[in-house]
C-alpha positions in Angstrom: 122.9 117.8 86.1 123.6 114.6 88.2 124.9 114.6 91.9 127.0 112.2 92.8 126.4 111.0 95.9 128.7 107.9 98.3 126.5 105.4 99.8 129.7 104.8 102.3 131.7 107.9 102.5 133.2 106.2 105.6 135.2 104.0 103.5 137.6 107.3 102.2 139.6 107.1 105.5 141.1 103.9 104.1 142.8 106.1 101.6 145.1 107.7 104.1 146.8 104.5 104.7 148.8 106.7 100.9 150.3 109.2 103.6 152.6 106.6 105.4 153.2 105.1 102.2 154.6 108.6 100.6 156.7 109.3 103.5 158.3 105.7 103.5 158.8 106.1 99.4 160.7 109.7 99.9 162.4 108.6 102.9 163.7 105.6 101.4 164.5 107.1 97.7 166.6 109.9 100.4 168.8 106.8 101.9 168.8 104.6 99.0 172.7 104.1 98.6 174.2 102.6 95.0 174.3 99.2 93.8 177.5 100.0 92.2 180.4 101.8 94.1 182.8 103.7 91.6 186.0 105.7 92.3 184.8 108.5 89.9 182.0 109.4 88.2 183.6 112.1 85.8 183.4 109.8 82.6 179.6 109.9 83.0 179.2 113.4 83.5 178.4 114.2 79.5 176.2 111.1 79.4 172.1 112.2 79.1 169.6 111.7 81.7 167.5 108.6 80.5 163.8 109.0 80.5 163.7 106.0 82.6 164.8 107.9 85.3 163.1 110.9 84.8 159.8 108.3 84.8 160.7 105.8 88.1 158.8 107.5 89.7 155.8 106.8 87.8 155.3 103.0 89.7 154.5 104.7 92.6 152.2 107.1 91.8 150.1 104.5 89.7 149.9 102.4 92.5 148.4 105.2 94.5 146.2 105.8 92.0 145.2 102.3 91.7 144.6 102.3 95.4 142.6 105.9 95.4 140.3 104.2 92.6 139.5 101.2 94.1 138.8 103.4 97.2 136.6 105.6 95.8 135.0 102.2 93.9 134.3 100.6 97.7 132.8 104.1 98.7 130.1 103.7 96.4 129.1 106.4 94.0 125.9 106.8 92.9 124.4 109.4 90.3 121.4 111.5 92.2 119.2 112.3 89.2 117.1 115.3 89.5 114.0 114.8 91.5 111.0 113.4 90.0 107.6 114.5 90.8 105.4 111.6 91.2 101.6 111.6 92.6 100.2 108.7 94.4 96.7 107.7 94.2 96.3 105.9 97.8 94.0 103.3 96.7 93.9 99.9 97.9 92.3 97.6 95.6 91.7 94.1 96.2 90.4 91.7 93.1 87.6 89.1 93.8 88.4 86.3 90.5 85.6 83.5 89.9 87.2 80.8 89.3 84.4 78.1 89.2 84.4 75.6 86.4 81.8 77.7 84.2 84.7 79.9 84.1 85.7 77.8 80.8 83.4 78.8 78.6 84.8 79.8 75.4 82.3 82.7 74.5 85.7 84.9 75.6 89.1 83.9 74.0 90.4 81.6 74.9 87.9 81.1 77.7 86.6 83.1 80.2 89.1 82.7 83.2 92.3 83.2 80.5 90.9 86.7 79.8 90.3 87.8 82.8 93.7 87.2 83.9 94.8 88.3 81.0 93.1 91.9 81.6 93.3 91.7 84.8 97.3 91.8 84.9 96.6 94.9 82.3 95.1 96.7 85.2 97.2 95.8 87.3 100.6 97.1 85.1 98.8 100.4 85.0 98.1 100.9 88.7 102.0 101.5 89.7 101.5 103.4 92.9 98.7 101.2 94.1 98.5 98.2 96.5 96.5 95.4 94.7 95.8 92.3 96.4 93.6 89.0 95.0 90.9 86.8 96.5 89.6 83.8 94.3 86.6 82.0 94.9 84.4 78.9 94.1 82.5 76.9 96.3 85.1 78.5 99.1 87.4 81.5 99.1 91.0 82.1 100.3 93.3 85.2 99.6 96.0 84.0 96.6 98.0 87.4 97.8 97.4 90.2 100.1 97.6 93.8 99.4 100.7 94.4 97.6 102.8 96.8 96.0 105.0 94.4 94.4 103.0 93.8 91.6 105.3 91.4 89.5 104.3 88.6 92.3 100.9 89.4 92.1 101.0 89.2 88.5 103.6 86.0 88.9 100.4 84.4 91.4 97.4 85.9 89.0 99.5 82.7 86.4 99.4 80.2 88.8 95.4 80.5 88.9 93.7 78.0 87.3 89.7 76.5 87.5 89.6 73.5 89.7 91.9 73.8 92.1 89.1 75.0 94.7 86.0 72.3 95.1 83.2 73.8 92.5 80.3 76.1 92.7 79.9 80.3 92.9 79.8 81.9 96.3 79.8 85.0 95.7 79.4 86.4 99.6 82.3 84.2 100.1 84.8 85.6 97.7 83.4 89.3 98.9 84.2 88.7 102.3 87.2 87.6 102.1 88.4 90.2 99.8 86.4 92.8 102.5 88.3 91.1 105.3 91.9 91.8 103.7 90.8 95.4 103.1 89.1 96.7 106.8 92.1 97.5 108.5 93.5 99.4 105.3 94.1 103.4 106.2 94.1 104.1 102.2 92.0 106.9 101.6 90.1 104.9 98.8 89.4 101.6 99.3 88.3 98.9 96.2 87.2 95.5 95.3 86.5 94.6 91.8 84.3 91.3 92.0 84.2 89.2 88.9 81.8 86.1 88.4 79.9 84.7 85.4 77.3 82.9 87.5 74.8 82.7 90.5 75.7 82.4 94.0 74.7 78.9 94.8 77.3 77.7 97.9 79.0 79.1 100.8 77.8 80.7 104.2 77.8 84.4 103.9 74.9 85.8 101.9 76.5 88.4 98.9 74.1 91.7 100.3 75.6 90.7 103.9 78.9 90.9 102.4 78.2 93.8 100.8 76.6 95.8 104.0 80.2 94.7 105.4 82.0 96.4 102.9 80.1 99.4 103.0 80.5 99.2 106.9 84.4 99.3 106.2 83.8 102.3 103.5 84.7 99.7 100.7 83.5 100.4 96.9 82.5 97.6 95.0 83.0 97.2 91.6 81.0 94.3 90.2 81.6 92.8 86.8 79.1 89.8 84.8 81.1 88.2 82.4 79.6 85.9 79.9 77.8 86.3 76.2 73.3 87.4 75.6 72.3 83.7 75.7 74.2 80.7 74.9 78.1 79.7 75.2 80.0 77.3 74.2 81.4 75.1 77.1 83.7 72.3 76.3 82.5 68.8 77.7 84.7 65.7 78.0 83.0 63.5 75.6 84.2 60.2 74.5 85.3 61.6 71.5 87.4 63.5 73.3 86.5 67.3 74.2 84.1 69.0 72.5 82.0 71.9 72.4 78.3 72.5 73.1 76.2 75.3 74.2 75.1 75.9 77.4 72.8 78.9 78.9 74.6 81.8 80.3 73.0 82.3 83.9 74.7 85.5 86.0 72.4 86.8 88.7 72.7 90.2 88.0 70.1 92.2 90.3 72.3 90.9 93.1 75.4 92.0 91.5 73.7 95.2 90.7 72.6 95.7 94.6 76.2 94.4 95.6 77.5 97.6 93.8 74.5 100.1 95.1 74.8 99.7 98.4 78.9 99.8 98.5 78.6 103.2 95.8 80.2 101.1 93.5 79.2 100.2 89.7 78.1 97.4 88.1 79.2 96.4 84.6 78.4 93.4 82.1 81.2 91.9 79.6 80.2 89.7 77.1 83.8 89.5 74.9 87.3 89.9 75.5 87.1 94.1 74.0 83.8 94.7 76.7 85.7 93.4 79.9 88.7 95.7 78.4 86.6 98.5 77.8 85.1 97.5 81.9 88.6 97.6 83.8 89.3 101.0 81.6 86.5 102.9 83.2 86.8 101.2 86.9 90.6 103.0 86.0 89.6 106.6 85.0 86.8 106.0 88.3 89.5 105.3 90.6 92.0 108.2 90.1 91.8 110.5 93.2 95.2 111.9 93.6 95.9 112.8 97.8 99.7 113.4 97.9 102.9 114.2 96.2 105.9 112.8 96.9 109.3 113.3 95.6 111.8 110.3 94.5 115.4 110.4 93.4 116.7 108.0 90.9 120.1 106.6 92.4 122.6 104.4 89.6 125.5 103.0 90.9 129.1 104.8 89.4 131.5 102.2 91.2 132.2 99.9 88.4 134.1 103.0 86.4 136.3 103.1 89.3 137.0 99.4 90.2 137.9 99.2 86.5 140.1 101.4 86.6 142.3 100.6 89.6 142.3 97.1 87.8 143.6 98.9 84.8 146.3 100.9 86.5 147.4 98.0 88.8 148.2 95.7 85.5 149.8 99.0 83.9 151.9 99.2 86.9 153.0 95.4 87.1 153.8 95.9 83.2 155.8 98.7 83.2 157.7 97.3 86.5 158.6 93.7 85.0 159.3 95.6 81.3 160.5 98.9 80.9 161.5 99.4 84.4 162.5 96.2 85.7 165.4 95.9 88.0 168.6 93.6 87.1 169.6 92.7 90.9 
């Protein structure tokens, strides 16, 4: 059963501004002296009470009412919903995105980059009680978000990401280090990268097995992920004839990848389609699932708007029946 709850219980002492008013109403309707003065009132002793005086009292008590609602509206009720058990992983995961030109190869659909975002974000809907940051990388790295738990930002940034907007090339200890530098001072109790390239590390200063010693310094995992098809893909080249396709040779330097992931205790896995790099972020998911706490939340839903309708209601019902049924004829 629901608790109800007042966010500002404080607000209930406005309601006994009703105690002077009921003392003024009775003390007035006490002293109230007739509109009409009559010698005798004997021919009107037979006559029936009319309802409408039975009832004149009724405007006042709806317009307490109306004022008791709209009290209890400003208070704020809210439904406490029974608690709900929740467990939280404490993992802090940060992604590491190549986003170098070779990134638009179309051997994945529609092209490598698209389908890693799109699975990424996947992973990232399905990790609720983690903090998930992102690092993308080219010839230079920079962090696109920081560890979060707000993940429809981080999903909102993973859209904005698109090949080109850092100069070209792979460097892979780059976009390592930079997602190790975002994760060091993390006190999670597991702490993740998930580094995803489709090439060779061919720019940048920091060498990816430094980077890697780094992590594992920091006591970071590192998940490393090849993505590309056994041999040829097709690449689209700006051609005078407009863009078209032609097959290029599908180079990912996976010893080092493979040595990023021993030394850090991680795992290294190769995608070559859209269903493999699915099938990738699945197990990194069931890998990662070391539950440390549990932690109780309450589901609060506002109630005011019953209430603030309702004074609404019986204020219009009170200026209705006061100008109709019981209006006064000076």
């Amino acid at each position: 059963m629901d608790k109800i709850i007042f966010a500002n219980p404080e607000y209930f002492y406005i309601a006994l501004v009703l105690v002077p008013m009921i003392v003024w109403y009775i003390f007035k309707n006490r002293t109230a002296s007739a509109g009409i003065k009559l010698s005798s009132i004997k021919g009107f002793q037979q006559t029936k009470t009319s309802y409408k005086v039975i009832m004149r009292h009724s405007l006042f008590v709806l317009r307490c009412l109306a004022i008791l609602s709209l009290v209890v509206a400003i208070a704020r009720p809210q439904s406490d919903d029974s608690w709900d058990e929740k467990s939280t992983e404490g993992i802090d995961i940060m992604l590491a995105l190549d986003i170098s030109s070779s990134m638009l190869a179309q051997d994945f659909q529609p092209n490598r980059i698209e389908a890693a975002k799109d699975i990424a974000v996947r992973f990232i809907s399905g990790r609720e009680e983690d903090r998930i940051g992102l690092a993308i990388f080219a010839a230079e790295s920079f962090t696109q978000c920081p560890l979060t738990d707000d993940h429809a930002t981080l999903i909102n940034l993973f859209q904005e990401i698109e090949s080109g907007i850092l100069e070209d090339g792979t460097a892979i200890g780059m976009g390592l280090s930079t997602a190790v530098n975002r994760l060091k001072e993390s006190k999670a109790k597991s702490k993740v990268i998930i580094l995803l390239t489709d090439g060779e590390n061919n720019r940048g200063a920091i060498d990816p097995l430094t980077a890697a010693e780094i992590a594992k310094t920091f006591g970071i995992r590192v998940y490393t992920i090849g993505v590309g098809t056994i041999g040829q893909a097709p690449y689209p080249f700006q051609t005078p004839f407009g863009i078209q396709l032609q097959p290029v040779e599908v180079k990912i330097d996976e010893p080092t990848l493979k040595q990023i992931s021993e030394i850090t205790d991680g795992a290294y896995f190769r995608a070559t389609d859209n269903n493999k790099l699915i099938e990738v972020y699945k197990e990194i998911d069931k890998l990662e699932k070391t539950k440390i706490d549990v932690k109780h939340f309450s589901k609060v839903d506002e109630r005011y708007l019953p209430f603030a309708l309702l004074a609404g209601i019986i204020l219009l019902l009170e200026i209705l029946l006061r100008h109709t049924i019981f209006r006064r004829i000076p």
